[in-house]
PyMOL Python script that loads the backbone (N, CA, C, O; Angstrom):
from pymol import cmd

cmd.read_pdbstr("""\
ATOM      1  N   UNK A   1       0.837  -1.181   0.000  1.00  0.00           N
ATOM      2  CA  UNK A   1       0.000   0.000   0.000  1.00  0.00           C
ATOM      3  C   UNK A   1       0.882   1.245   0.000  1.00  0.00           C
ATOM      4  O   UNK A   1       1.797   1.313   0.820  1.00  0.00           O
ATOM      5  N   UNK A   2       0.621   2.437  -1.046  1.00  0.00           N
ATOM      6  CA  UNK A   2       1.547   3.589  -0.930  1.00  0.00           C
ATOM      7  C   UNK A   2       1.456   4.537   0.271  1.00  0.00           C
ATOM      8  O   UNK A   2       2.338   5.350   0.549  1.00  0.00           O
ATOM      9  N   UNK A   3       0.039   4.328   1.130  1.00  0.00           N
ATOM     10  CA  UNK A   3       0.143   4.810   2.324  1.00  0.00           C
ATOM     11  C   UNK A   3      -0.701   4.115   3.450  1.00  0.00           C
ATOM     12  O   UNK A   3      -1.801   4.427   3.908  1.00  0.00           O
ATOM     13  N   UNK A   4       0.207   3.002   3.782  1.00  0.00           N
ATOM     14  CA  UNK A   4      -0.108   2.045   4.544  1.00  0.00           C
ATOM     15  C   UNK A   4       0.175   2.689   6.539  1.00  0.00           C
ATOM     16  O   UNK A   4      -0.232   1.992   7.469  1.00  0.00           O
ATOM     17  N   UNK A   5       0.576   3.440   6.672  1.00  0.00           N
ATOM     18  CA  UNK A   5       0.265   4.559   7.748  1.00  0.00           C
ATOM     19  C   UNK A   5      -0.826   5.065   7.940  1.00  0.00           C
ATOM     20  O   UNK A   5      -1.225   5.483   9.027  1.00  0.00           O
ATOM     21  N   UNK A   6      -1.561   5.082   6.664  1.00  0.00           N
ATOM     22  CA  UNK A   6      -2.876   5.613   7.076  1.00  0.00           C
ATOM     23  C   UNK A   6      -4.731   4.973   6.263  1.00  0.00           C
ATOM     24  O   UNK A   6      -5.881   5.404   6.188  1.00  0.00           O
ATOM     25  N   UNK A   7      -3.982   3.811   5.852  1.00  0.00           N
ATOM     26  CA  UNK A   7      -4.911   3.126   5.022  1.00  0.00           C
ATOM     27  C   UNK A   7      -4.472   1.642   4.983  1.00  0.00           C
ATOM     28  O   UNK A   7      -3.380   1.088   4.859  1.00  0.00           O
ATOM     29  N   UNK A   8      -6.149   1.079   5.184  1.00  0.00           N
ATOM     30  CA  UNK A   8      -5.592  -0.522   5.168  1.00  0.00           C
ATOM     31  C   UNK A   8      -6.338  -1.360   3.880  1.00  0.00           C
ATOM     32  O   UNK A   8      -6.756  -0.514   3.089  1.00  0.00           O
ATOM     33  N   UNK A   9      -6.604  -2.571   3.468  1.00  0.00           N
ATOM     34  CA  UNK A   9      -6.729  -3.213   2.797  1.00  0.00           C
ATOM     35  C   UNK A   9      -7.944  -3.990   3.593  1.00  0.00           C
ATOM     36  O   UNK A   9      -7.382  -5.034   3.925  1.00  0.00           O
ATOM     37  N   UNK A  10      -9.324  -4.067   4.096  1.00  0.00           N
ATOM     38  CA  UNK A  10     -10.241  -5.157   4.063  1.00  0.00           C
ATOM     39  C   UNK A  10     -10.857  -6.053   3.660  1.00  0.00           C
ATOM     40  O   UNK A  10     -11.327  -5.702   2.578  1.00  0.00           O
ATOM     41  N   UNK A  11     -11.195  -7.216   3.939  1.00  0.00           N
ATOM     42  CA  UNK A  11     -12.343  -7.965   3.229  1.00  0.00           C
ATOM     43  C   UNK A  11     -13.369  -7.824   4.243  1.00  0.00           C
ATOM     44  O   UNK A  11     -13.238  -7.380   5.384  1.00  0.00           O
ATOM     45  N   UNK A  12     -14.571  -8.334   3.578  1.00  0.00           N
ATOM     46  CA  UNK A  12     -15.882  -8.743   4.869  1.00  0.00           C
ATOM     47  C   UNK A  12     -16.038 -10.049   5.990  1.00  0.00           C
ATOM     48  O   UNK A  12     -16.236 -11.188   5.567  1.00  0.00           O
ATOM     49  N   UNK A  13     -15.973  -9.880   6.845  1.00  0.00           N
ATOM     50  CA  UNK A  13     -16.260 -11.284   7.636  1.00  0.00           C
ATOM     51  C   UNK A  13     -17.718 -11.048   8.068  1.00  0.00           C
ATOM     52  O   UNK A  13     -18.254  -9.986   8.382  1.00  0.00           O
ATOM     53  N   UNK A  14     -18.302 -12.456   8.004  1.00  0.00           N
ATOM     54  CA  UNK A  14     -19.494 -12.352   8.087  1.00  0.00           C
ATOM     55  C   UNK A  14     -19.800 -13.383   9.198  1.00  0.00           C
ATOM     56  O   UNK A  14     -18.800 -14.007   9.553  1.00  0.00           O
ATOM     57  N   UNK A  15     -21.095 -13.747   9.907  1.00  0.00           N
ATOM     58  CA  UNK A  15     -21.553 -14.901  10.675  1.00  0.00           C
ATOM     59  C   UNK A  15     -22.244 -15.673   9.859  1.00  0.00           C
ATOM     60  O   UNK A  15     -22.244 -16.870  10.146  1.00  0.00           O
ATOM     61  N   UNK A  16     -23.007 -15.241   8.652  1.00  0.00           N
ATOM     62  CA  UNK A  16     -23.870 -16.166   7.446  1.00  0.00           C
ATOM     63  C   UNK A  16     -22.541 -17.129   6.807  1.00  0.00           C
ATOM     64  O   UNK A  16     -21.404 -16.691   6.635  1.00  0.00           O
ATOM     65  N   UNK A  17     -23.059 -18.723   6.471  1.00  0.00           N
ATOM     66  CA  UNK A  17     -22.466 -19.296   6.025  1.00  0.00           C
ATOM     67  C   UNK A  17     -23.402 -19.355   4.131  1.00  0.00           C
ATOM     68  O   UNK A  17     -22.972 -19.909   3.119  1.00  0.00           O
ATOM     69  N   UNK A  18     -24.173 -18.890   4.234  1.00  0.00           N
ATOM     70  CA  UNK A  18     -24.691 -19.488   3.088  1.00  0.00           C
ATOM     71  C   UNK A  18     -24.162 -18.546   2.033  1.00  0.00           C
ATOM     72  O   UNK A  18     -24.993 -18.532   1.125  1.00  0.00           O
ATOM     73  N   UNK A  19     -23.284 -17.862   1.793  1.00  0.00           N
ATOM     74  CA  UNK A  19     -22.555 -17.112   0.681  1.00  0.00           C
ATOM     75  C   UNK A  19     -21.493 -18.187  -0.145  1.00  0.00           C
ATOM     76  O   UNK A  19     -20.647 -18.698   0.589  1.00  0.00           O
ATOM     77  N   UNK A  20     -21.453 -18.550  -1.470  1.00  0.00           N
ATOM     78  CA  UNK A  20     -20.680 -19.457  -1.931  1.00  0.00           C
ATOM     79  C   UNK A  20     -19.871 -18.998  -2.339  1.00  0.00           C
ATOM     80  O   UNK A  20     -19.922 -18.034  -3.103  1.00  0.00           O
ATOM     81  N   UNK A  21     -18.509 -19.764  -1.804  1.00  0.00           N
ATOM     82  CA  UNK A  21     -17.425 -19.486  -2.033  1.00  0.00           C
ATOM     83  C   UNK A  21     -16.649 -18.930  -1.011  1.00  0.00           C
ATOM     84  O   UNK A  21     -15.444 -18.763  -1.202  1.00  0.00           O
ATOM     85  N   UNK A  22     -17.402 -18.488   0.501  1.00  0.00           N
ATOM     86  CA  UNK A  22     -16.980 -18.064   1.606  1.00  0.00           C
ATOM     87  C   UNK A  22     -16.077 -19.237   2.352  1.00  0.00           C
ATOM     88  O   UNK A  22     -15.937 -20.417   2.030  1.00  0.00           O
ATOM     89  N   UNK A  23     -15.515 -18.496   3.463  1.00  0.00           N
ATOM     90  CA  UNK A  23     -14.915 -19.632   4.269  1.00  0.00           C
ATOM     91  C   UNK A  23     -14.643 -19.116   5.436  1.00  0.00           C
ATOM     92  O   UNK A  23     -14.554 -17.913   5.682  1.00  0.00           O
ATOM     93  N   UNK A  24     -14.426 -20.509   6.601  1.00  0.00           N
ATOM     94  CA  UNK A  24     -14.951 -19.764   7.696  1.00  0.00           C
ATOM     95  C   UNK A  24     -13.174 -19.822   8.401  1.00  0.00           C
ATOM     96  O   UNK A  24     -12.150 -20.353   7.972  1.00  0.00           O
ATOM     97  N   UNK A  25     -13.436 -19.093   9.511  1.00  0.00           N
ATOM     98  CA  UNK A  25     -12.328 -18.478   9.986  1.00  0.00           C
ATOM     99  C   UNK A  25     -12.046 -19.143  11.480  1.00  0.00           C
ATOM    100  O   UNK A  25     -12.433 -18.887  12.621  1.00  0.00           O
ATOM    101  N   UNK A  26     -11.234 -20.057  10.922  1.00  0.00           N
ATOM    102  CA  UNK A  26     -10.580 -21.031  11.908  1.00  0.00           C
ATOM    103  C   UNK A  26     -10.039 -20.067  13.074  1.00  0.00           C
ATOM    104  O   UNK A  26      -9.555 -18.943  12.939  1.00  0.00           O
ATOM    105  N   UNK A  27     -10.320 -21.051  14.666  1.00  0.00           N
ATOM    106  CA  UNK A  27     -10.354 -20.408  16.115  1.00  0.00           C
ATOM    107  C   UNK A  27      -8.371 -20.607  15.717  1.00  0.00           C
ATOM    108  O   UNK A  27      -7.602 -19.715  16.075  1.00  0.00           O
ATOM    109  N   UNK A  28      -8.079 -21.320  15.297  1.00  0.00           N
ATOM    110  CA  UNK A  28      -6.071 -21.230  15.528  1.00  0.00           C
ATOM    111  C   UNK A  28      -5.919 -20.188  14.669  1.00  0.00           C
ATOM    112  O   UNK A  28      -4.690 -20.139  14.609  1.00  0.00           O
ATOM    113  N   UNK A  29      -6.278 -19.410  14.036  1.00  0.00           N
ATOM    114  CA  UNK A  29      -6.009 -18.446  12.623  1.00  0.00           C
ATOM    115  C   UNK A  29      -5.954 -17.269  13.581  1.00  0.00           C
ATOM    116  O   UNK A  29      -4.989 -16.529  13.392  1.00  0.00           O
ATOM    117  N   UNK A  30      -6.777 -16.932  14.571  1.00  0.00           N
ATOM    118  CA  UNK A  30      -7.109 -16.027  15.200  1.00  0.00           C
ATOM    119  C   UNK A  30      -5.849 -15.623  16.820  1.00  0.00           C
ATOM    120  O   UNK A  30      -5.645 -16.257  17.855  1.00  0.00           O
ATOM    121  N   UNK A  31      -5.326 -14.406  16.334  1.00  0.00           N
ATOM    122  CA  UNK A  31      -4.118 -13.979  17.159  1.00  0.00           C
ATOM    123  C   UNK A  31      -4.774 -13.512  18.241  1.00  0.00           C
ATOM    124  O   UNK A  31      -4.596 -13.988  19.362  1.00  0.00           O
ATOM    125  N   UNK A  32      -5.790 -12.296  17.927  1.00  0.00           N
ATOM    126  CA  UNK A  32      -6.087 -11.795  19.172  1.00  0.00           C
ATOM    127  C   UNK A  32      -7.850 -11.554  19.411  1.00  0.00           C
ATOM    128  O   UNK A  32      -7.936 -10.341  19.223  1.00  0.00           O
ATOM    129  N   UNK A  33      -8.871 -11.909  19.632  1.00  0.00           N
ATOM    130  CA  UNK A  33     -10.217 -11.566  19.623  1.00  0.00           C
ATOM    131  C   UNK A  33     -10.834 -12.904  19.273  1.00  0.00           C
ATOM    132  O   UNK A  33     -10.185 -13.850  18.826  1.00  0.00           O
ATOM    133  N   UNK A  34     -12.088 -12.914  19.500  1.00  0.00           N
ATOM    134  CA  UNK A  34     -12.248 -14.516  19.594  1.00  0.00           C
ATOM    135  C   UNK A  34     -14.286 -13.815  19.480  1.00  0.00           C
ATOM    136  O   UNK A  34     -14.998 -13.323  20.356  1.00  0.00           O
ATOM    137  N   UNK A  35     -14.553 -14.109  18.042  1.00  0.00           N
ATOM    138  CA  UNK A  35     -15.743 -13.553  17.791  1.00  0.00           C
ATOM    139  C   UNK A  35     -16.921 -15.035  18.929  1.00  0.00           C
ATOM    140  O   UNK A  35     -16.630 -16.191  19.236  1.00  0.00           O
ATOM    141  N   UNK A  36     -17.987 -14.332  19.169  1.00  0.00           N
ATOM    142  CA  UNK A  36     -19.517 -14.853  20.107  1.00  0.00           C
ATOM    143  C   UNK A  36     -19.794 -16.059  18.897  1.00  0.00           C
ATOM    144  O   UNK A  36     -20.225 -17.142  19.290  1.00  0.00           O
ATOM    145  N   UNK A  37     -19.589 -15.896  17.703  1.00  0.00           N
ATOM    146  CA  UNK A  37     -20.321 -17.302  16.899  1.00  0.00           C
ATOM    147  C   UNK A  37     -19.125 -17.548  15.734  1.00  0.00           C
ATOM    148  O   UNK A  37     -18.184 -16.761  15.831  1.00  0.00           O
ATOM    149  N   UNK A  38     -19.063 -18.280  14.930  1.00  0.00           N
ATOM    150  CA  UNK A  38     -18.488 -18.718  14.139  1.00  0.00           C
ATOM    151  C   UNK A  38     -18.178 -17.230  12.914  1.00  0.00           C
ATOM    152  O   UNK A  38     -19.078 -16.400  13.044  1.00  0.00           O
ATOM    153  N   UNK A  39     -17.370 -16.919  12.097  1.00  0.00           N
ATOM    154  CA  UNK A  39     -17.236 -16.055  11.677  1.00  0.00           C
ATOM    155  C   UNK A  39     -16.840 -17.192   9.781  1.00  0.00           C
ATOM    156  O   UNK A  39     -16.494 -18.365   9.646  1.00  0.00           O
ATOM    157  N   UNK A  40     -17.122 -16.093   8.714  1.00  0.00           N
ATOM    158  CA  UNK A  40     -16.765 -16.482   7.526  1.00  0.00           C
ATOM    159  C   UNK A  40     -15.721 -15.563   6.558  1.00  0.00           C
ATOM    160  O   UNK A  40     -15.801 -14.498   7.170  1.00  0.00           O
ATOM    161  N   UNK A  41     -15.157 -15.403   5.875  1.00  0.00           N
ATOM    162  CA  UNK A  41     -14.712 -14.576   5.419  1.00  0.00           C
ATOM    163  C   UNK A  41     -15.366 -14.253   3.896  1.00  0.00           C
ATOM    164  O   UNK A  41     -15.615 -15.294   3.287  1.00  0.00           O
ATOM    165  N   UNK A  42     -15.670 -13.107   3.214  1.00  0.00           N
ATOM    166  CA  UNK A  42     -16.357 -12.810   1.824  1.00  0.00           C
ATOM    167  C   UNK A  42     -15.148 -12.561   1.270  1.00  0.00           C
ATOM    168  O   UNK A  42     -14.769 -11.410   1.485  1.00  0.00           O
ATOM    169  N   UNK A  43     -14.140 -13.466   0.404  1.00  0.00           N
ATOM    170  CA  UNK A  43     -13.037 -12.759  -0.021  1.00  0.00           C
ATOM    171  C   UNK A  43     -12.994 -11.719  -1.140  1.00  0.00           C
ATOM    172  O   UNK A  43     -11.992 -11.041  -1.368  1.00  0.00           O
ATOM    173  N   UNK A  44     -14.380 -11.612  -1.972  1.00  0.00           N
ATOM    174  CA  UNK A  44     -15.066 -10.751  -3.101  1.00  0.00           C
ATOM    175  C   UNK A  44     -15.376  -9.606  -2.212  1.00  0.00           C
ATOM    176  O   UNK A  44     -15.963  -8.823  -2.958  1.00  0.00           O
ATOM    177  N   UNK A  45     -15.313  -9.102  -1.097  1.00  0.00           N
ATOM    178  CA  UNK A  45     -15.964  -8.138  -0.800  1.00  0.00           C
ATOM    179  C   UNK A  45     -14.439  -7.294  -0.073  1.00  0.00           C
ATOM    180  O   UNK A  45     -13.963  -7.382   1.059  1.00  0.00           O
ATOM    181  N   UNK A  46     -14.049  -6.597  -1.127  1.00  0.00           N
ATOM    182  CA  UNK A  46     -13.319  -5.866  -0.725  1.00  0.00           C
ATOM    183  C   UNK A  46     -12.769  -4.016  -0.605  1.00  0.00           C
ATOM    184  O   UNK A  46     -12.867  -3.280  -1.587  1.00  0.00           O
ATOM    185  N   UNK A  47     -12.305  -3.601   0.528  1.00  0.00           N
ATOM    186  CA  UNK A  47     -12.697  -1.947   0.754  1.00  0.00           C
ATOM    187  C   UNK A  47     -11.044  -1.827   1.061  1.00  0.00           C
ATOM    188  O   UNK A  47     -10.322  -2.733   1.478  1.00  0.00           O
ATOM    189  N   UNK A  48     -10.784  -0.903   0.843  1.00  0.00           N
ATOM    190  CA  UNK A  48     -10.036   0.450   1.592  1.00  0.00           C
ATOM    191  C   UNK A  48     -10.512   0.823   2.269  1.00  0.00           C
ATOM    192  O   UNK A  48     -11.717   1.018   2.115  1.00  0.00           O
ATOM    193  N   UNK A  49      -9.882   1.152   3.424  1.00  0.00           N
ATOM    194  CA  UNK A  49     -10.502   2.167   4.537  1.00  0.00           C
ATOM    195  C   UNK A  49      -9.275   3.030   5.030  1.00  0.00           C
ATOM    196  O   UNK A  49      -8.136   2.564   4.980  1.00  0.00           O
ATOM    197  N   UNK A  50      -9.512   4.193   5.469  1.00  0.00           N
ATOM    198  CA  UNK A  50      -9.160   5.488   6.275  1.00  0.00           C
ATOM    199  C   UNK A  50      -8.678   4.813   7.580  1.00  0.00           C
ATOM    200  O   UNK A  50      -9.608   4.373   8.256  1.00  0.00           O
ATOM    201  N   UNK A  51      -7.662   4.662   8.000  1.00  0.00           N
ATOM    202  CA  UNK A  51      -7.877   4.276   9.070  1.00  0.00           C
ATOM    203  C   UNK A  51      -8.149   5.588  10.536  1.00  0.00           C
ATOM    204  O   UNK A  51      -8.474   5.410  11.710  1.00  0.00           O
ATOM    205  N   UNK A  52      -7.926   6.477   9.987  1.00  0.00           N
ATOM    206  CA  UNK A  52      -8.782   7.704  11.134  1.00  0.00           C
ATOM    207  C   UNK A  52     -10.036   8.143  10.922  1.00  0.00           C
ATOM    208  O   UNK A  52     -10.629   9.052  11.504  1.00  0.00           O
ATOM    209  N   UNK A  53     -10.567   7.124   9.660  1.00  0.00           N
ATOM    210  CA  UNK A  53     -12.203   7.614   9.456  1.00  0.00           C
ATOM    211  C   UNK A  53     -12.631   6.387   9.638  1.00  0.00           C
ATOM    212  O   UNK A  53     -13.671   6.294  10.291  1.00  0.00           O
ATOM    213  N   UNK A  54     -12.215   5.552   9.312  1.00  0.00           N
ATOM    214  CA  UNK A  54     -13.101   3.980   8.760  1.00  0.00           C
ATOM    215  C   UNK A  54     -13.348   2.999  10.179  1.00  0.00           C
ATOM    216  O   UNK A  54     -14.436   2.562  10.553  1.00  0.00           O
ATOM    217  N   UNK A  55     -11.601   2.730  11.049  1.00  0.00           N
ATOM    218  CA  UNK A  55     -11.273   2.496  11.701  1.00  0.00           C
ATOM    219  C   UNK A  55     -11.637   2.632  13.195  1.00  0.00           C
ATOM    220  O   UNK A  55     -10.739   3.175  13.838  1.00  0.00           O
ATOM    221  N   UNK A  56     -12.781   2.259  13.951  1.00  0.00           N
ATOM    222  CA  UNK A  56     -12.999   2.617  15.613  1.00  0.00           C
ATOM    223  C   UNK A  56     -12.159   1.728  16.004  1.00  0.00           C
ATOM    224  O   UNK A  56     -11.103   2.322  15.784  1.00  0.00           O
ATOM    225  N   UNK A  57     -11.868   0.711  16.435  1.00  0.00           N
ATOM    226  CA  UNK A  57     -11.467   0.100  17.370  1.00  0.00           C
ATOM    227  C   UNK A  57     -11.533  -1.401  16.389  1.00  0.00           C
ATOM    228  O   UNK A  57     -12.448  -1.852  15.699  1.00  0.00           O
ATOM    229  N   UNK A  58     -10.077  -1.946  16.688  1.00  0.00           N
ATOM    230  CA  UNK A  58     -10.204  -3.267  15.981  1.00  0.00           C
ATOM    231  C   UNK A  58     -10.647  -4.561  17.003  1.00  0.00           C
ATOM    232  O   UNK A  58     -10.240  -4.703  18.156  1.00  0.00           O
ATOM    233  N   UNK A  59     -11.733  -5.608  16.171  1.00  0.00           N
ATOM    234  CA  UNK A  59     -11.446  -6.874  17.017  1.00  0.00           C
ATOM    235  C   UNK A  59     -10.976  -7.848  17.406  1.00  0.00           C
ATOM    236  O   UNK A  59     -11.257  -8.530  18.391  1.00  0.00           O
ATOM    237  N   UNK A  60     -10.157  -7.971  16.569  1.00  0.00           N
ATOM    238  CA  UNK A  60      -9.398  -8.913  16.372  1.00  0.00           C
ATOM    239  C   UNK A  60      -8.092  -9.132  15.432  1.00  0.00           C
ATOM    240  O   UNK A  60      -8.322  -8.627  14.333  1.00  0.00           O
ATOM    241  N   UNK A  61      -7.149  -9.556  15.475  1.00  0.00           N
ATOM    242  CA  UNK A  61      -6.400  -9.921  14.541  1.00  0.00           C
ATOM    243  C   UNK A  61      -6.007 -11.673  14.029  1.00  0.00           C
ATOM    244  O   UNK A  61      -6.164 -12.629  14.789  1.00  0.00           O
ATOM    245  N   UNK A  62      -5.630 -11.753  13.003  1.00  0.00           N
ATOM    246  CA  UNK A  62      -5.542 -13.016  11.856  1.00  0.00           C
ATOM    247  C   UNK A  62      -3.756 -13.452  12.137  1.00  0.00           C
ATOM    248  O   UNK A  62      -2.857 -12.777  12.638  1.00  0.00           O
ATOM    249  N   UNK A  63      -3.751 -14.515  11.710  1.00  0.00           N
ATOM    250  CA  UNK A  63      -2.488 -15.137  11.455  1.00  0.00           C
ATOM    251  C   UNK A  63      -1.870 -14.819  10.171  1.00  0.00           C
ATOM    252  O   UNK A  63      -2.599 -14.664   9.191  1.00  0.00           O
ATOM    253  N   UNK A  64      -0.559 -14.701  10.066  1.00  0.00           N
ATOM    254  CA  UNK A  64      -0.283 -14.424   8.220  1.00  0.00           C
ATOM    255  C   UNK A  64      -0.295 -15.219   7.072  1.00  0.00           C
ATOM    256  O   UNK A  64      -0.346 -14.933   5.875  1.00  0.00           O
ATOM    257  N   UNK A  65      -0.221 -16.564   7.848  1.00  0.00           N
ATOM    258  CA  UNK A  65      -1.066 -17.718   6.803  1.00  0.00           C
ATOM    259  C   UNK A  65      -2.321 -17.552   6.719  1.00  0.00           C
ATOM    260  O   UNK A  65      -2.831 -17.626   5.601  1.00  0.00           O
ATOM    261  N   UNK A  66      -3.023 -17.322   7.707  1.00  0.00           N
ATOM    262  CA  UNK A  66      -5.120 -17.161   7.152  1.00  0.00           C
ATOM    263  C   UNK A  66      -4.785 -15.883   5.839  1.00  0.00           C
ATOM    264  O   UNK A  66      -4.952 -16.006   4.626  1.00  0.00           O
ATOM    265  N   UNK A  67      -4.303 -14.764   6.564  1.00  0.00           N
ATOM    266  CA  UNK A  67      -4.163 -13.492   5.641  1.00  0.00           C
ATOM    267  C   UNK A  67      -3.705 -14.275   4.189  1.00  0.00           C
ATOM    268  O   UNK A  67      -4.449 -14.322   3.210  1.00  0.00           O
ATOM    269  N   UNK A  68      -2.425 -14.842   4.235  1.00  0.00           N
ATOM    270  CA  UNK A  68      -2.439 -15.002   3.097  1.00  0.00           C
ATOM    271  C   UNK A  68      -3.394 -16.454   1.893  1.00  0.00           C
ATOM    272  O   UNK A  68      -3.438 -16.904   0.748  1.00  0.00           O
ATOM    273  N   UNK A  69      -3.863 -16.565   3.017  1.00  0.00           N
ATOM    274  CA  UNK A  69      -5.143 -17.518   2.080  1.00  0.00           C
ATOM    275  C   UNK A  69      -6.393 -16.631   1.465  1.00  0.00           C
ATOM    276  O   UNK A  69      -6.980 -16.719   0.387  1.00  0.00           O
ATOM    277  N   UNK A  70      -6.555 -15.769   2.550  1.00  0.00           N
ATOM    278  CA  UNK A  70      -7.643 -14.826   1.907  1.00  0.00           C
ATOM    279  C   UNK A  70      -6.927 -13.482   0.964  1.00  0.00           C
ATOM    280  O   UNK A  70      -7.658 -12.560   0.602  1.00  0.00           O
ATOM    281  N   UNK A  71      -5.543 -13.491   0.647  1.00  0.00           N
ATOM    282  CA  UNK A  71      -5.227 -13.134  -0.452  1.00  0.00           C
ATOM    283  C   UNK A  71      -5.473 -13.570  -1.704  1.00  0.00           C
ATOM    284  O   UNK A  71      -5.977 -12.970  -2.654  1.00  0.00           O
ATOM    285  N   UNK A  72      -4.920 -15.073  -1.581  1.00  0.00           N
ATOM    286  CA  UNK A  72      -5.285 -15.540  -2.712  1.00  0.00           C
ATOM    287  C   UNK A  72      -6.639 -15.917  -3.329  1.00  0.00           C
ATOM    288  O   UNK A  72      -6.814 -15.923  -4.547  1.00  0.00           O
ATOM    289  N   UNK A  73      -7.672 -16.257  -2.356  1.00  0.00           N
ATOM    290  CA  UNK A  73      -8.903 -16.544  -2.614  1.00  0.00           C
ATOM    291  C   UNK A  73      -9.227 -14.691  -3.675  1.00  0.00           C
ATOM    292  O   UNK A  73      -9.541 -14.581  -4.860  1.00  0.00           O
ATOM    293  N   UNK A  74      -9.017 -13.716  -2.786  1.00  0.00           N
ATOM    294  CA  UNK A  74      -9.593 -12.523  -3.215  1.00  0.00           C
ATOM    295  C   UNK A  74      -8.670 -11.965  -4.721  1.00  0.00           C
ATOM    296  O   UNK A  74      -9.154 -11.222  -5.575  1.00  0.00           O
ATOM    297  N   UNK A  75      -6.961 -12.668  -4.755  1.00  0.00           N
ATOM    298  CA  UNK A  75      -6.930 -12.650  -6.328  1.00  0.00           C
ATOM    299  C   UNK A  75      -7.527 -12.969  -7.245  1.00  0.00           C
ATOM    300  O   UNK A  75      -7.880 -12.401  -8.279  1.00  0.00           O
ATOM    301  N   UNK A  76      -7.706 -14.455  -6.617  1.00  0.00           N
ATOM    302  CA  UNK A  76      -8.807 -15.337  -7.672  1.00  0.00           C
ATOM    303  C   UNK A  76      -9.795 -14.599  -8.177  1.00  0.00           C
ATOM    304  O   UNK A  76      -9.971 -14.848  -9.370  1.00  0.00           O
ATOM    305  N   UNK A  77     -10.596 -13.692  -7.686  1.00  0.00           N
ATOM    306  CA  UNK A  77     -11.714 -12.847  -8.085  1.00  0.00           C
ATOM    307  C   UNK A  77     -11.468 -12.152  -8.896  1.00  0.00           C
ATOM    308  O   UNK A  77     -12.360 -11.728  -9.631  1.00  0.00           O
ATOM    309  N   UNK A  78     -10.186 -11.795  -9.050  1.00  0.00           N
ATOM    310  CA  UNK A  78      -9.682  -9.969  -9.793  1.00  0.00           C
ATOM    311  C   UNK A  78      -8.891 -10.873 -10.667  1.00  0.00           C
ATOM    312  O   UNK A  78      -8.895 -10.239 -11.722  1.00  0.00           O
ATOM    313  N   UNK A  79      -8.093 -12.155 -10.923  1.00  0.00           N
ATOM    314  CA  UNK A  79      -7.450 -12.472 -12.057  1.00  0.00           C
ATOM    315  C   UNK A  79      -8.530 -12.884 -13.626  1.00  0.00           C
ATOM    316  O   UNK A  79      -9.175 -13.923 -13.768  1.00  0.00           O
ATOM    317  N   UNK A  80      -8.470 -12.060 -14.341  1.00  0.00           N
ATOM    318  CA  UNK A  80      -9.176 -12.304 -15.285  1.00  0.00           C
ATOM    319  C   UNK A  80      -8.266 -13.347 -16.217  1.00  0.00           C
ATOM    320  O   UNK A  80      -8.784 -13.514 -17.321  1.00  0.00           O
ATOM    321  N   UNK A  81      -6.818 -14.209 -15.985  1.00  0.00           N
ATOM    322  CA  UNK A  81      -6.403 -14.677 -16.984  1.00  0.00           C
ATOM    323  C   UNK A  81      -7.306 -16.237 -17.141  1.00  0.00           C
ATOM    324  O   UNK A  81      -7.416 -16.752 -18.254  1.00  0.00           O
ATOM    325  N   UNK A  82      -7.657 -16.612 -16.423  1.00  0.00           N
ATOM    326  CA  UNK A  82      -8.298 -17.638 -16.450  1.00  0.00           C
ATOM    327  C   UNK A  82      -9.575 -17.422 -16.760  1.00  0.00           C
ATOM    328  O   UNK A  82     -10.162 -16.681 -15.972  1.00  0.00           O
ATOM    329  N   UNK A  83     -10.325 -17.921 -17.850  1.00  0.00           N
ATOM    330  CA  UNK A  83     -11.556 -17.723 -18.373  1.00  0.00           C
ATOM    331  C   UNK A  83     -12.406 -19.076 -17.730  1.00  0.00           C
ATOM    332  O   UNK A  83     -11.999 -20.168 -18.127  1.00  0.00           O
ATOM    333  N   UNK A  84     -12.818 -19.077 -17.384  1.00  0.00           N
ATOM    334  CA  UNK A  84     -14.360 -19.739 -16.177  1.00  0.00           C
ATOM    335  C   UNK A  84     -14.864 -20.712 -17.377  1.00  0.00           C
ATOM    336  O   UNK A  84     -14.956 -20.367 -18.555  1.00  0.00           O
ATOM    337  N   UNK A  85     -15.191 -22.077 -16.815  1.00  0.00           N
ATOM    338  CA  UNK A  85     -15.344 -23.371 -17.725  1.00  0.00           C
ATOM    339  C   UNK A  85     -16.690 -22.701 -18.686  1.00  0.00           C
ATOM    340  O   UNK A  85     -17.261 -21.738 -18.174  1.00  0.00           O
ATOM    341  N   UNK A  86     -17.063 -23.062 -19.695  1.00  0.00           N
ATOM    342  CA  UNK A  86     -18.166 -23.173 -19.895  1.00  0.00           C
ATOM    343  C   UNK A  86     -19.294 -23.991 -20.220  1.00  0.00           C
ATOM    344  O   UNK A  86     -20.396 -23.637 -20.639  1.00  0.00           O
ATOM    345  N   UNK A  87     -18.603 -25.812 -19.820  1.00  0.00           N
ATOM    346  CA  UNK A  87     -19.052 -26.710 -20.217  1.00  0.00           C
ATOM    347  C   UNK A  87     -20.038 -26.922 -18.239  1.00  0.00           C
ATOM    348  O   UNK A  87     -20.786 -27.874 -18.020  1.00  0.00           O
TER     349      UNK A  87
END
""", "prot")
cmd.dss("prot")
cmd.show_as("cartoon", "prot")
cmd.util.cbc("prot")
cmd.orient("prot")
């Protein structure tokens, strides 16, 4: 990020499992915060945020292997070199 001091990179975590293609967010993945129900990740649903606008208070933090699984899941979305079966 060119200004990673003041801006971060999100996806959505959700408690709904029925979104396809989601995945849920393993209790060992989790460094610090420990969500009330099961949590999923939307790796298609992705923001920038401000972190002095966007940002109140974080809940938790991820491991850098989960992070980097939900990298790649959320490339997968944005790589157009692969054209999608059509059979």
């Amino acid at each position: 990020m060119p200004y990673s001091d003041e801006e971060s990179i999100a996806v959505a975590f959700a408690t709904q499992s029925h979104h396809p293609g989601n995945f849920a967010v393993p209790s060992e993945a989790l460094i610090r915060g420990e969500p009330s129900q099961q949590s999923f990740v939307l790796p298609w649903t992705v923001a920038t945020l401000k972190d002095d606008l966007h940002v109140a208070d974080r809940q938790g933090s991820v491991t850098d292997e989960f992070t980097d699984q939900v990298t790649s899941a959320t490339i997968s979305y944005l790589d157009d070199s692969e054209e999608p079966d059509s059979a």
